[in-house]
PyMOL Python script that loads the backbone (N, CA, C, O; Angstrom):
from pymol import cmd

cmd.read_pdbstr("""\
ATOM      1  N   UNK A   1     168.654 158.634 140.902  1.00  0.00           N
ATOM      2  CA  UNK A   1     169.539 159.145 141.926  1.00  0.00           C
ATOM      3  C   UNK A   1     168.910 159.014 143.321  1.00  0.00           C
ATOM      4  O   UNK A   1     169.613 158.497 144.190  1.00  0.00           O
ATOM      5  N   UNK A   2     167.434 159.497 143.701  1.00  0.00           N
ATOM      6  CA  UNK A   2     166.914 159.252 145.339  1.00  0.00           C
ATOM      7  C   UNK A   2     166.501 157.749 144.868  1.00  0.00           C
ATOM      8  O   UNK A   2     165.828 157.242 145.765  1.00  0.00           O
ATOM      9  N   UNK A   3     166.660 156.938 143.861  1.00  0.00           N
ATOM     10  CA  UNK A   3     166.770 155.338 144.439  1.00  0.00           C
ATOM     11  C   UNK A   3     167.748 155.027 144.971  1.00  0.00           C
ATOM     12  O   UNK A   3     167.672 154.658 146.143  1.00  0.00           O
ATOM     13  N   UNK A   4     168.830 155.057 144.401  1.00  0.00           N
ATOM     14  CA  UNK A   4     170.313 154.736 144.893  1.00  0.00           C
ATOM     15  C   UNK A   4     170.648 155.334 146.542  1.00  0.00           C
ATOM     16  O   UNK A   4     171.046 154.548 147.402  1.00  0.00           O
ATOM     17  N   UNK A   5     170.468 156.559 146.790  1.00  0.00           N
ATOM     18  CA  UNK A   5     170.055 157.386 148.379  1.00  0.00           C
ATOM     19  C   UNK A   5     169.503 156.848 148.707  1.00  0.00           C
ATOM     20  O   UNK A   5     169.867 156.590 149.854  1.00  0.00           O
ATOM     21  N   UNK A   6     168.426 156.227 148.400  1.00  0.00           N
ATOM     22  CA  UNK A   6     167.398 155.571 149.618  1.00  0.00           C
ATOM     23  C   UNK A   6     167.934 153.852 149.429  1.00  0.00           C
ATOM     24  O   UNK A   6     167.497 153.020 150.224  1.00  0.00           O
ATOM     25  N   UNK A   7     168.626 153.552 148.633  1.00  0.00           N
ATOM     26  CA  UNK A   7     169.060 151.973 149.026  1.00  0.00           C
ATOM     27  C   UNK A   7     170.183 152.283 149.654  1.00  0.00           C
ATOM     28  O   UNK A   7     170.561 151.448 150.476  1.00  0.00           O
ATOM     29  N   UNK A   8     170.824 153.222 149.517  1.00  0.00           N
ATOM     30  CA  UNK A   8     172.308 153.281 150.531  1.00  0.00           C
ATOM     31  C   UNK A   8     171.755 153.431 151.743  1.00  0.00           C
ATOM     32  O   UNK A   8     172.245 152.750 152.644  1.00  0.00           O
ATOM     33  N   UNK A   9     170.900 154.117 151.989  1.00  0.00           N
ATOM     34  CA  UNK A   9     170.355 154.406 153.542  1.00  0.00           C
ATOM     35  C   UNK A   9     170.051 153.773 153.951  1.00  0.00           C
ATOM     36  O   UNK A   9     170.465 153.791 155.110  1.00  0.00           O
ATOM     37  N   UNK A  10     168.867 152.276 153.578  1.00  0.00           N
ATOM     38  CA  UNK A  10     168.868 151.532 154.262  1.00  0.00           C
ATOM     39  C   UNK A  10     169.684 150.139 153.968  1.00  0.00           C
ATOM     40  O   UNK A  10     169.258 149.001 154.167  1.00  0.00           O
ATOM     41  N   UNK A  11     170.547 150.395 153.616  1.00  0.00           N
ATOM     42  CA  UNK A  11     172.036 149.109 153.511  1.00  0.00           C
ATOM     43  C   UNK A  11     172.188 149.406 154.927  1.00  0.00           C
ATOM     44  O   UNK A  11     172.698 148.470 155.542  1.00  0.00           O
ATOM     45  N   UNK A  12     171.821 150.707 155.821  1.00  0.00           N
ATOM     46  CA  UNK A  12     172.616 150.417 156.826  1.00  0.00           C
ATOM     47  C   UNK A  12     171.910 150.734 158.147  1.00  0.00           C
ATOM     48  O   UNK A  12     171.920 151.903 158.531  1.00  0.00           O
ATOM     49  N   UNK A  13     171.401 149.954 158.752  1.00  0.00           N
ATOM     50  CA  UNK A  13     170.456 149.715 159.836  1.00  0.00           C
ATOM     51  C   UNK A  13     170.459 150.623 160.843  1.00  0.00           C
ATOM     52  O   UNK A  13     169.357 150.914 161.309  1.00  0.00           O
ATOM     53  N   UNK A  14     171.715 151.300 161.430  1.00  0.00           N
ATOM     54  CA  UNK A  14     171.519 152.684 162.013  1.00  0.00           C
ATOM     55  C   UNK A  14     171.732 153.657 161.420  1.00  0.00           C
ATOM     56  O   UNK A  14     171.845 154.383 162.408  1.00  0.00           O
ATOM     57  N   UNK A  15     171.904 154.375 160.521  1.00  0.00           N
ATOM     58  CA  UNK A  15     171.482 155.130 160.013  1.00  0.00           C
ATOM     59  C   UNK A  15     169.899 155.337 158.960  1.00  0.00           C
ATOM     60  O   UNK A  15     169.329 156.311 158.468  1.00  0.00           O
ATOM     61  N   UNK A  16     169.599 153.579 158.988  1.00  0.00           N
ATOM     62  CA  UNK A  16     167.794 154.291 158.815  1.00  0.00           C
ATOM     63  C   UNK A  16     167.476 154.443 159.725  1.00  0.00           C
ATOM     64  O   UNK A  16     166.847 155.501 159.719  1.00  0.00           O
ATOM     65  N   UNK A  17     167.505 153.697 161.391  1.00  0.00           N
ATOM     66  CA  UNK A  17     167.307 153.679 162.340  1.00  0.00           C
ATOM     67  C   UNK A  17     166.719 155.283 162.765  1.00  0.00           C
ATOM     68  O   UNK A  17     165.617 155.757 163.042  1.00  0.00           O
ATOM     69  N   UNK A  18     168.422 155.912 162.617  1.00  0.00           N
ATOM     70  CA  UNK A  18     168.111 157.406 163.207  1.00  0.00           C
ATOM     71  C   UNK A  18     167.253 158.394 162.230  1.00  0.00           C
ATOM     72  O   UNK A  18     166.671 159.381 162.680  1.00  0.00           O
ATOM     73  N   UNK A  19     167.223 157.896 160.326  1.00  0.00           N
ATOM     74  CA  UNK A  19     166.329 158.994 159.847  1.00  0.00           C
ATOM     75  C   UNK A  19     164.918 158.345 160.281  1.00  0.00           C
ATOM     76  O   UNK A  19     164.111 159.206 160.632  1.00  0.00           O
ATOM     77  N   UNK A  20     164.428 156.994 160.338  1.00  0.00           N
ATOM     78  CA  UNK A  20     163.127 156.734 160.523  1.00  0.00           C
ATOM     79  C   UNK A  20     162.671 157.598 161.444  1.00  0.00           C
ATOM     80  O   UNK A  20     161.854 158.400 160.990  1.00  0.00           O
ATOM     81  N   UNK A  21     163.045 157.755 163.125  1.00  0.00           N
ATOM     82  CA  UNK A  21     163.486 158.627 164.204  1.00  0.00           C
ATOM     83  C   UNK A  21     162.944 159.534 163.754  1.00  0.00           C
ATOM     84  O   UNK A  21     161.757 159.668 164.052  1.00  0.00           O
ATOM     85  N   UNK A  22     163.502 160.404 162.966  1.00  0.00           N
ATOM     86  CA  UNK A  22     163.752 162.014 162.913  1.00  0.00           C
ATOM     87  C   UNK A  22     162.138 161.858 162.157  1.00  0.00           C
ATOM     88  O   UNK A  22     161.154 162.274 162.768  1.00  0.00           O
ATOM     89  N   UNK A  23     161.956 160.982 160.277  1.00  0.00           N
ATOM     90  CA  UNK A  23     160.640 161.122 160.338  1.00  0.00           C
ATOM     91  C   UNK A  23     159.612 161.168 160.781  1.00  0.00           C
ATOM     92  O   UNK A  23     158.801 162.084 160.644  1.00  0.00           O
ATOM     93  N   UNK A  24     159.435 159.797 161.620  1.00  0.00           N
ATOM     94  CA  UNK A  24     158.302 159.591 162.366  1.00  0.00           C
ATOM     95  C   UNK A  24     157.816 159.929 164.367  1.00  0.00           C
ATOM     96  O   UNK A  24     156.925 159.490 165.095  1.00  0.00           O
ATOM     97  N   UNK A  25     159.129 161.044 164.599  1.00  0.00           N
ATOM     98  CA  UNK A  25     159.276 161.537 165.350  1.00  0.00           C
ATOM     99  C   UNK A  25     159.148 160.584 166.782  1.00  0.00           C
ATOM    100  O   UNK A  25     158.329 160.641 167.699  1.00  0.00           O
ATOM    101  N   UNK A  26     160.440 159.602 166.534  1.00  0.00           N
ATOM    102  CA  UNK A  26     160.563 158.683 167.513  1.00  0.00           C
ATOM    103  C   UNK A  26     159.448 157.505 167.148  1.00  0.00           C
ATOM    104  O   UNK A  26     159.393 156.788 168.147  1.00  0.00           O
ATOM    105  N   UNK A  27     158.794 157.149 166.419  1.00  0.00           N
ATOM    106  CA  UNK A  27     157.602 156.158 166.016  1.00  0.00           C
ATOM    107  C   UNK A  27     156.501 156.664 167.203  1.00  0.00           C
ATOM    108  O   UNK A  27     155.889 155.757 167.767  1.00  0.00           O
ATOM    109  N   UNK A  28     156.254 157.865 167.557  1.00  0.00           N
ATOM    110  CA  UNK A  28     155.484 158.298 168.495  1.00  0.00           C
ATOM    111  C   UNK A  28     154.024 157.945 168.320  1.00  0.00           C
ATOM    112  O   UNK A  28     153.264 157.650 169.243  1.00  0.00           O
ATOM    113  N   UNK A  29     153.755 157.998 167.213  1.00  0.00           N
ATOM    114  CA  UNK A  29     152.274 157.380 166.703  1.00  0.00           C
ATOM    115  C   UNK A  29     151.938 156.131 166.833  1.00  0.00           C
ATOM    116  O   UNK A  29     150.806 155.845 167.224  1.00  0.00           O
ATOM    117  N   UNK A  30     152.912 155.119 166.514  1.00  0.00           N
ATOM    118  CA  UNK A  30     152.984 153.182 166.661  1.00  0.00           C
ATOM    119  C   UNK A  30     153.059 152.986 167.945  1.00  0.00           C
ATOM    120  O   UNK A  30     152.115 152.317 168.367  1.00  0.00           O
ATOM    121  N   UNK A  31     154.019 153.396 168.939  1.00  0.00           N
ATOM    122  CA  UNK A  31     154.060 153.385 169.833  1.00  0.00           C
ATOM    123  C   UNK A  31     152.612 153.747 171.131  1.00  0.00           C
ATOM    124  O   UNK A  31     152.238 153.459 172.268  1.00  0.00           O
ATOM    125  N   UNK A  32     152.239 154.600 169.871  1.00  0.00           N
ATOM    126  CA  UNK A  32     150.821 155.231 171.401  1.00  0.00           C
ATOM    127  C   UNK A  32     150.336 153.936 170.879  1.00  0.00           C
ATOM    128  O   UNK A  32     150.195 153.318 171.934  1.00  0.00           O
ATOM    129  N   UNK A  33     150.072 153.319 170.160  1.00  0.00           N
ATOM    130  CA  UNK A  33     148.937 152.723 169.141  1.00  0.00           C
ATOM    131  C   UNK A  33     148.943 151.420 169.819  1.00  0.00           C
ATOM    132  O   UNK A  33     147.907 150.909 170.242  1.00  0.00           O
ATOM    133  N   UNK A  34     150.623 150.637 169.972  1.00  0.00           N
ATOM    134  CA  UNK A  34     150.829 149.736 170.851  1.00  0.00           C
ATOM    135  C   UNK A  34     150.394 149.549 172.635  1.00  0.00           C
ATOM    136  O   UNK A  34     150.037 148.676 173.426  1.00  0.00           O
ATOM    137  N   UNK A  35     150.725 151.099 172.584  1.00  0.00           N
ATOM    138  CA  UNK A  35     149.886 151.062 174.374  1.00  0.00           C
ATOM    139  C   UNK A  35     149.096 151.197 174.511  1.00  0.00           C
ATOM    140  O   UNK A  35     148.698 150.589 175.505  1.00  0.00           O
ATOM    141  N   UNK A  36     147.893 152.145 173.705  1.00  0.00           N
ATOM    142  CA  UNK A  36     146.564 151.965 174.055  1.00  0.00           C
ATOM    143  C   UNK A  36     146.186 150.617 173.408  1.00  0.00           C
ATOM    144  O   UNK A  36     145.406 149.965 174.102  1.00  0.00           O
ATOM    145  N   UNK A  37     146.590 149.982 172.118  1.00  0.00           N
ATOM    146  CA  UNK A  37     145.843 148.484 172.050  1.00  0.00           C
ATOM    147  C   UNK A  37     146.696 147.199 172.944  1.00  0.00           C
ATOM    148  O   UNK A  37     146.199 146.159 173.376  1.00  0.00           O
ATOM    149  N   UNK A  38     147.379 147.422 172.993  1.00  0.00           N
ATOM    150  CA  UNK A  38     147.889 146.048 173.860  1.00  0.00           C
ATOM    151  C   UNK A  38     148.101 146.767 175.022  1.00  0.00           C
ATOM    152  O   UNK A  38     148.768 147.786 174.847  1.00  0.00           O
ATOM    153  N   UNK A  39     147.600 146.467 176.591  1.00  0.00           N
ATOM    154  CA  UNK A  39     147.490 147.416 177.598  1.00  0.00           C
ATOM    155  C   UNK A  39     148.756 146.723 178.492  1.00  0.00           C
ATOM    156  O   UNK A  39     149.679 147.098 179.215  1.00  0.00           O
ATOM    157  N   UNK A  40     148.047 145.160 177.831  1.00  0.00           N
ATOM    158  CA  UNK A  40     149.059 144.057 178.741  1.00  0.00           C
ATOM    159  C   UNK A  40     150.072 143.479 178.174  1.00  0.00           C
ATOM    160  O   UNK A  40     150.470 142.361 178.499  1.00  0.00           O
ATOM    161  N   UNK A  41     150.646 144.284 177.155  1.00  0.00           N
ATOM    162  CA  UNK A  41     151.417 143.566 176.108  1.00  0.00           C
ATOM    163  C   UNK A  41     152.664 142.926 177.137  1.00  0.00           C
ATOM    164  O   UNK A  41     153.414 142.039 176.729  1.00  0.00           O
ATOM    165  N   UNK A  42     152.757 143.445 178.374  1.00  0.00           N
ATOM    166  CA  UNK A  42     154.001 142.774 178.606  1.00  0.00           C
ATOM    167  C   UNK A  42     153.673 141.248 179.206  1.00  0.00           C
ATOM    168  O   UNK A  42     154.558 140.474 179.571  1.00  0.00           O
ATOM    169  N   UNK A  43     152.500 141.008 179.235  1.00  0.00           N
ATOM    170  CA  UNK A  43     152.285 139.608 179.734  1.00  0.00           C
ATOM    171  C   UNK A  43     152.038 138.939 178.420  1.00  0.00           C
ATOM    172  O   UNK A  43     151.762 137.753 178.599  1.00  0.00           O
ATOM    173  N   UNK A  44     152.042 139.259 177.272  1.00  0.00           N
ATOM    174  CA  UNK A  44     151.718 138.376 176.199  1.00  0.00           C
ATOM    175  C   UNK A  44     152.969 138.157 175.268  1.00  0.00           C
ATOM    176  O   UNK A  44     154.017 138.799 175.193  1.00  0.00           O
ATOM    177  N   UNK A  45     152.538 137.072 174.597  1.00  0.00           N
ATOM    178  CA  UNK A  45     153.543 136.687 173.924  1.00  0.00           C
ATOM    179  C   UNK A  45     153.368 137.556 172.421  1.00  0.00           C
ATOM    180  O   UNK A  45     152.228 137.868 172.074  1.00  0.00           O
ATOM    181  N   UNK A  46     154.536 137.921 171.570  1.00  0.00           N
ATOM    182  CA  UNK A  46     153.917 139.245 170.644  1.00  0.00           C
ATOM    183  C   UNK A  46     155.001 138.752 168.865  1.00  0.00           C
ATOM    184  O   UNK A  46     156.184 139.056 169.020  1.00  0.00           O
ATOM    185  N   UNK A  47     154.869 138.465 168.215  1.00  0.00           N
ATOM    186  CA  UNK A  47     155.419 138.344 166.761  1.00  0.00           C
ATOM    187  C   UNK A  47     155.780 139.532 166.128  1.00  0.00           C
ATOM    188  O   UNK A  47     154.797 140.259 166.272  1.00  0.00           O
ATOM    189  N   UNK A  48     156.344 139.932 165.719  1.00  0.00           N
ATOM    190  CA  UNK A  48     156.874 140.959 165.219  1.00  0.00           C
ATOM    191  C   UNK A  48     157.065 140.904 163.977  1.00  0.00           C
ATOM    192  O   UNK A  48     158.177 141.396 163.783  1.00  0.00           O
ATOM    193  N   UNK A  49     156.618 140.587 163.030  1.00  0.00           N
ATOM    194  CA  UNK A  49     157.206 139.859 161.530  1.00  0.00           C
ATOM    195  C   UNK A  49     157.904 141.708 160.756  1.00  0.00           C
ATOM    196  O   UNK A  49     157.543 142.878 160.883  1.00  0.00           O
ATOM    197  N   UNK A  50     158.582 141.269 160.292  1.00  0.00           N
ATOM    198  CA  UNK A  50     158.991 142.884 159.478  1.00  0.00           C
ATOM    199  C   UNK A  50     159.740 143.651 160.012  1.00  0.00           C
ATOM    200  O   UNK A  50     160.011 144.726 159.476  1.00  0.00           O
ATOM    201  N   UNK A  51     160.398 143.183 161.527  1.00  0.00           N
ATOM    202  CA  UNK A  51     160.774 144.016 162.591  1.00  0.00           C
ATOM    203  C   UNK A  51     161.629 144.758 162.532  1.00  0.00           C
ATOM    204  O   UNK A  51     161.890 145.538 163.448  1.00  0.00           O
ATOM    205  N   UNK A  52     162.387 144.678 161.238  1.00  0.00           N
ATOM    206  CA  UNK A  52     163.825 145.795 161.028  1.00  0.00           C
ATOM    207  C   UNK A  52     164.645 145.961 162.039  1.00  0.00           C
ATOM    208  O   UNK A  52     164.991 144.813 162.316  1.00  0.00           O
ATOM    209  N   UNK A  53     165.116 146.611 162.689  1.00  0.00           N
ATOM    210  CA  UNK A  53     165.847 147.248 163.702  1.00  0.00           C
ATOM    211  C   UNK A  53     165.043 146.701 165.112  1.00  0.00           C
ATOM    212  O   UNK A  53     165.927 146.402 165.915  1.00  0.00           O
ATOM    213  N   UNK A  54     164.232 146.557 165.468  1.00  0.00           N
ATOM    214  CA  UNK A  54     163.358 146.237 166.631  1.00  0.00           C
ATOM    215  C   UNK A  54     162.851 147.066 167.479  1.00  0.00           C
ATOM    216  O   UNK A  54     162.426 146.686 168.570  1.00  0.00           O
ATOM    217  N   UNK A  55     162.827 148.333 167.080  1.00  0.00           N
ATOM    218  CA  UNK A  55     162.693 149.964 167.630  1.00  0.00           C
ATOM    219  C   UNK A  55     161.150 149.091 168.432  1.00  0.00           C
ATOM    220  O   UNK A  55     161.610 148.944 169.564  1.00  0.00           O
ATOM    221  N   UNK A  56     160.124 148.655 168.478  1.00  0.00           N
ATOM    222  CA  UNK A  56     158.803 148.712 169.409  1.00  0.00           C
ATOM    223  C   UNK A  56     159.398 147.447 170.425  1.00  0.00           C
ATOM    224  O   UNK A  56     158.632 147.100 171.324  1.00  0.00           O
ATOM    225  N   UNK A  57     160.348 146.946 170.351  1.00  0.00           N
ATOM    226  CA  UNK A  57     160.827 145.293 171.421  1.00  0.00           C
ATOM    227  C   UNK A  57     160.704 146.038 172.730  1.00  0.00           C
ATOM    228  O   UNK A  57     160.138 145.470 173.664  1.00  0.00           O
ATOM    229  N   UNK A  58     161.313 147.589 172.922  1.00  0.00           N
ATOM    230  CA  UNK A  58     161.538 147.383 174.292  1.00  0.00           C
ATOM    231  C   UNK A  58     160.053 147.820 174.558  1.00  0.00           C
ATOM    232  O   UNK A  58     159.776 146.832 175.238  1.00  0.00           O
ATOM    233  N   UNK A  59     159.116 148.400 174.547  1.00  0.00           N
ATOM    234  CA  UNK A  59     157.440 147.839 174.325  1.00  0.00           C
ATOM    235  C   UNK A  59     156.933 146.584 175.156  1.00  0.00           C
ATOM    236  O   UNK A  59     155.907 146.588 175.836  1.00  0.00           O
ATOM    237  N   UNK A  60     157.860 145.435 174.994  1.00  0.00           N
ATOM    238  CA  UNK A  60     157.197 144.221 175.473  1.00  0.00           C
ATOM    239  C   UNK A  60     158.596 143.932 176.435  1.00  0.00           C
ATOM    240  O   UNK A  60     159.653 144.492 176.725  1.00  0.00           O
ATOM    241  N   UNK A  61     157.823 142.610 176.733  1.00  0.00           N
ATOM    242  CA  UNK A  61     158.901 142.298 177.755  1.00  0.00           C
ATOM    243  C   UNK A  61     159.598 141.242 177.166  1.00  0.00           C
ATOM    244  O   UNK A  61     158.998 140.362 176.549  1.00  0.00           O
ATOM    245  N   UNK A  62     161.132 141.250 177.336  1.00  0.00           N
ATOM    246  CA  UNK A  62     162.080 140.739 176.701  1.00  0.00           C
ATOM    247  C   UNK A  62     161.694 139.447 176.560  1.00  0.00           C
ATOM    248  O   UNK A  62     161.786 139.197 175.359  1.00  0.00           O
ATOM    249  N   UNK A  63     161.261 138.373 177.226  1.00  0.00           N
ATOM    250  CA  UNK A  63     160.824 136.886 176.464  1.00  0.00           C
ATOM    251  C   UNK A  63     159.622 136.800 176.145  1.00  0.00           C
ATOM    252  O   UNK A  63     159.070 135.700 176.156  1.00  0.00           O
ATOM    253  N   UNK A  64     159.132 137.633 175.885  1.00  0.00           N
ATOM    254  CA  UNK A  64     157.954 137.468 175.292  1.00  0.00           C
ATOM    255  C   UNK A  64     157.590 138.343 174.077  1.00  0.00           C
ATOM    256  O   UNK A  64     156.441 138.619 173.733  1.00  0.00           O
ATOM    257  N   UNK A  65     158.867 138.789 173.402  1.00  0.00           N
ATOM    258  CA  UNK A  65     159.199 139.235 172.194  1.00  0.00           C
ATOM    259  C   UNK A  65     159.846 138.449 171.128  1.00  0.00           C
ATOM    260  O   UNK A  65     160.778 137.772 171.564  1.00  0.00           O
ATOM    261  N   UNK A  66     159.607 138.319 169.698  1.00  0.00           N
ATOM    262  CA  UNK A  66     160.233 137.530 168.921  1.00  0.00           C
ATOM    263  C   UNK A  66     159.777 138.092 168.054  1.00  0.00           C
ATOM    264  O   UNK A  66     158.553 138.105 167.916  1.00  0.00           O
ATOM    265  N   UNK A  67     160.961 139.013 166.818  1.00  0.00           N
ATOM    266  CA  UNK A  67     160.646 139.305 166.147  1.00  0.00           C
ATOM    267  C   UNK A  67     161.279 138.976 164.835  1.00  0.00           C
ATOM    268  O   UNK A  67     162.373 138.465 165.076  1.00  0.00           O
ATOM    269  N   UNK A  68     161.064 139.050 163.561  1.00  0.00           N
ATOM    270  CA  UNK A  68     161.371 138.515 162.478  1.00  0.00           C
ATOM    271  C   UNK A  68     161.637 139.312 161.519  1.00  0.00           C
ATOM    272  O   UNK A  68     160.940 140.320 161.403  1.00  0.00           O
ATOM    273  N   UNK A  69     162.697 139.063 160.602  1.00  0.00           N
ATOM    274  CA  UNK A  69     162.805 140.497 158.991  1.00  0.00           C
ATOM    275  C   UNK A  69     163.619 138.971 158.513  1.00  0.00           C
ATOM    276  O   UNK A  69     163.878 137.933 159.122  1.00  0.00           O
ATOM    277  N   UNK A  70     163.831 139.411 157.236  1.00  0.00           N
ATOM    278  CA  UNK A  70     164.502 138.859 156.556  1.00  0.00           C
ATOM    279  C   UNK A  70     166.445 139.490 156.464  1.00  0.00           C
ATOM    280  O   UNK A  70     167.552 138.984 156.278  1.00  0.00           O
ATOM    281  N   UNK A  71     166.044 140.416 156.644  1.00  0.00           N
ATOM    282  CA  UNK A  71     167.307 141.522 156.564  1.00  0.00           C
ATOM    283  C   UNK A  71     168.405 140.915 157.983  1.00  0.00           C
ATOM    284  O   UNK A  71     167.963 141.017 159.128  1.00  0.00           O
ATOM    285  N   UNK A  72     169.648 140.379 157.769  1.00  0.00           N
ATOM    286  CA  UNK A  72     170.007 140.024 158.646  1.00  0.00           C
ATOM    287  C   UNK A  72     171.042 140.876 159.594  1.00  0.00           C
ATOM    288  O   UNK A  72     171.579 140.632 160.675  1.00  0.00           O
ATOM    289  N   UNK A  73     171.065 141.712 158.913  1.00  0.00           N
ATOM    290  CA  UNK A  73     172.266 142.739 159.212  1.00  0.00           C
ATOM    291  C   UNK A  73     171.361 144.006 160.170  1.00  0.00           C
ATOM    292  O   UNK A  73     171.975 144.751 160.933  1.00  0.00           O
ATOM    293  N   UNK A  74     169.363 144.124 159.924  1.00  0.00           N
ATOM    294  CA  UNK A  74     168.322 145.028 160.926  1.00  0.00           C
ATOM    295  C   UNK A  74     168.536 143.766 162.039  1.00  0.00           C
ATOM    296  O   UNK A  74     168.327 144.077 163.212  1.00  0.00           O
ATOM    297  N   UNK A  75     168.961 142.279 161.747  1.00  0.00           N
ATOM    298  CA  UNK A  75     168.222 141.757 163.486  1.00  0.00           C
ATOM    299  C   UNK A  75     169.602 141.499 163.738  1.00  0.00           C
ATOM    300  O   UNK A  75     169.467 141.118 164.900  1.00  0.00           O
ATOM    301  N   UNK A  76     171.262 141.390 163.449  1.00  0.00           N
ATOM    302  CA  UNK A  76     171.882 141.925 164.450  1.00  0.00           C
ATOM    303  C   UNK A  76     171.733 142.837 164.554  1.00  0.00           C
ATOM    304  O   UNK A  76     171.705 142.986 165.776  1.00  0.00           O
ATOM    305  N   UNK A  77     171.543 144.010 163.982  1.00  0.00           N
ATOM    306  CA  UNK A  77     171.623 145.224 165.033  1.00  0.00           C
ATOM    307  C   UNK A  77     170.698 145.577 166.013  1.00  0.00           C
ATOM    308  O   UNK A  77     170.993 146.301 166.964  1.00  0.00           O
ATOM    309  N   UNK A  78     169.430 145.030 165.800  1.00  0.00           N
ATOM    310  CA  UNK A  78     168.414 144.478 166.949  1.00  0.00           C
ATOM    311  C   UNK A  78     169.321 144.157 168.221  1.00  0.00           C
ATOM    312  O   UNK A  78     169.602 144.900 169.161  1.00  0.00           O
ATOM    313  N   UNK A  79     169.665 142.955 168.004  1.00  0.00           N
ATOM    314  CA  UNK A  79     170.203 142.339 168.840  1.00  0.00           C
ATOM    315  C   UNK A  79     171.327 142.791 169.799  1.00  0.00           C
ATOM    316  O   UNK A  79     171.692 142.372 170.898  1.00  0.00           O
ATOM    317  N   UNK A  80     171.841 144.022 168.816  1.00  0.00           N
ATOM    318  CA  UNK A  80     173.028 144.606 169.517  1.00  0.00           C
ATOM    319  C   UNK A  80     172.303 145.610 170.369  1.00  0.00           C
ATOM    320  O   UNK A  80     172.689 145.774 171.526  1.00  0.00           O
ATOM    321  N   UNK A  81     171.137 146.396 169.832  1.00  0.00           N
ATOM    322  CA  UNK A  81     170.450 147.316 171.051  1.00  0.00           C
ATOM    323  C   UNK A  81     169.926 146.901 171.775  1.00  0.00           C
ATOM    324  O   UNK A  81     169.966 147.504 172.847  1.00  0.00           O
ATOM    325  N   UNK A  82     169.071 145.592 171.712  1.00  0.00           N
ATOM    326  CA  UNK A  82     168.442 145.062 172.920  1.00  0.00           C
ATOM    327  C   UNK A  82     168.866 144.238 173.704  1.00  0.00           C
ATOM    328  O   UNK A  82     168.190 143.907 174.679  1.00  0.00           O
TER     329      UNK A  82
END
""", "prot")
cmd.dss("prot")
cmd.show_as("cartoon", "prot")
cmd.util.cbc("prot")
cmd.orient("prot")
């Protein structure tokens, strides 16, 4: 039964979107992790492989982001937030 819940949840890219959110309290931890290690990330060019939804893109600067999932239904909706 929480297999089936947790594959319905993420069948659908904003609504994992918003529980990832609520778990990881905004990705507040990845996010510090990205600014203290990449200082200059917006001058570099950055891969993203796994990127789901693209929640760290706005992080970098828009052409110099490219990120990748297999899931095609997390990179339109990428695409629709960014």
């Amino acid at each position: 039964m929480l297999n089936t819940l947790l594959n319905r949840l993420v069948a659908h890219p904003g609504i994992y979107t918003l529980a990832a959110k609520i778990v990881t309290a905004n990705y507040r931890g990845a996010k510090r992790l990205v600014r203290s290690e990449l200082p200059d990330a917006p001058s570099r060019t950055v891969l993203d492989l796994g990127c789901g939804t693209a929640i760290l893109a706005p992080l970098f600067h828009e052409k110099s982001y490219v990120g990748i999932d297999t899931d095609m239904r997390y990179l339109a909706f990428a695409r629709r937030r960014n």
